[in-house]
N, C-alpha and C positions, 0 to 999 in steps of 0.2 A: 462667368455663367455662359453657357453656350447654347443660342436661340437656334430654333430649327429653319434650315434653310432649300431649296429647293436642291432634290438627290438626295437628300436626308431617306433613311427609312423611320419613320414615325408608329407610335401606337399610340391610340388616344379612344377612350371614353364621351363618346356622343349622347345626347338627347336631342331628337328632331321635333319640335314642335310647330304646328299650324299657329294661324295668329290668334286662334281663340283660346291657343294653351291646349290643344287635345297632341297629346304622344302620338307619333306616326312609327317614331323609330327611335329603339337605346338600343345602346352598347349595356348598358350598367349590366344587368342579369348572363353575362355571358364573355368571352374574354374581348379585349380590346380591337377595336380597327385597326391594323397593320397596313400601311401603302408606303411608296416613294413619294415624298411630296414632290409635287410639279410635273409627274410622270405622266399625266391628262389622265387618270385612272378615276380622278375622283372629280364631282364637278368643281367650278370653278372657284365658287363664294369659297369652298370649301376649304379647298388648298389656299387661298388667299387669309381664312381666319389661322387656319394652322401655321403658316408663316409667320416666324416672327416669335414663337411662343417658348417659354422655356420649361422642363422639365415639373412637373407637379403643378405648372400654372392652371389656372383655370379662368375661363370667360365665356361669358355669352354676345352672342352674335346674330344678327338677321340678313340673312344671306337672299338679295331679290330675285325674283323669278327668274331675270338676265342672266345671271351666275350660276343656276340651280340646274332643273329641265324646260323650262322655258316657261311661257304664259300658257295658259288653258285655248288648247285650241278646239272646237266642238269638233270638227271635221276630220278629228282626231279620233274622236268616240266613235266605238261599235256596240251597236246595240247583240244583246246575246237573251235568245228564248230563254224560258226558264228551264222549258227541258232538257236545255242544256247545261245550266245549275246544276251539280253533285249534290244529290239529294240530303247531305249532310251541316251543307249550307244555307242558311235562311237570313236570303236577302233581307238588304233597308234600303231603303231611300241615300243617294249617296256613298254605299260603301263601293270601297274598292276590289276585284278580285284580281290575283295574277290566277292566268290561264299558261297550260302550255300546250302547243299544236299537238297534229302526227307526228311532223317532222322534227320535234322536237322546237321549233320557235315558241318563244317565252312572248307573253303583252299584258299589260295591267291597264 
């Protein structure tokens, strides 16, 4: 049986869940995640669960903030008027939006 090792090309079905169990992110409805594992493409925890796995396995995994995108920084947050909300959008408390500039720069 042949585990996947870093240089590997992988495809693999994800569920990202927060720790209260709410879905952030799946693969399932759509085709599979494709990367090189160890190619620093994907974060850290990530390619570390993936390592190691063999064909049709499955497991779950909690991957710390160290390995992820890091800890909650406030200093990080921008606050954005509503009038700048796409009026198709109605905010909540807590959600997340991806915004992208002029210049094309992406931030969430």
């Amino acid at each position: 049986m042949s585990l996947a090792i870093s240089g590997n090309k992988v495809q693999v079905h994800y569920t990202g869940k927060l720790e209260d169990g709410t879905v952030f992110d799946t693969s399932r409805e759509r085709e599979p995640l494709a990367f090189t594992l160890g190619d620093g493409n994907m974060i850290k925890g990530f390619d570390v669960a993936v390592t190691g796995m063999a064909i049709g396995e499955e497991k779950t995994v909690t991957i710390p903030a160290a390995e992820a995108y890091g800890e909650r920084r406030d200093d990080m947050m921008v606050p954005v008027p509503i009038n700048q909300v796409p009026e198709n959008i109605k905010p909540e408390i807590g959600m997340q939006l991806s915004l992208q500039g002029p210049q094309g720069s992406r931030c969430q």
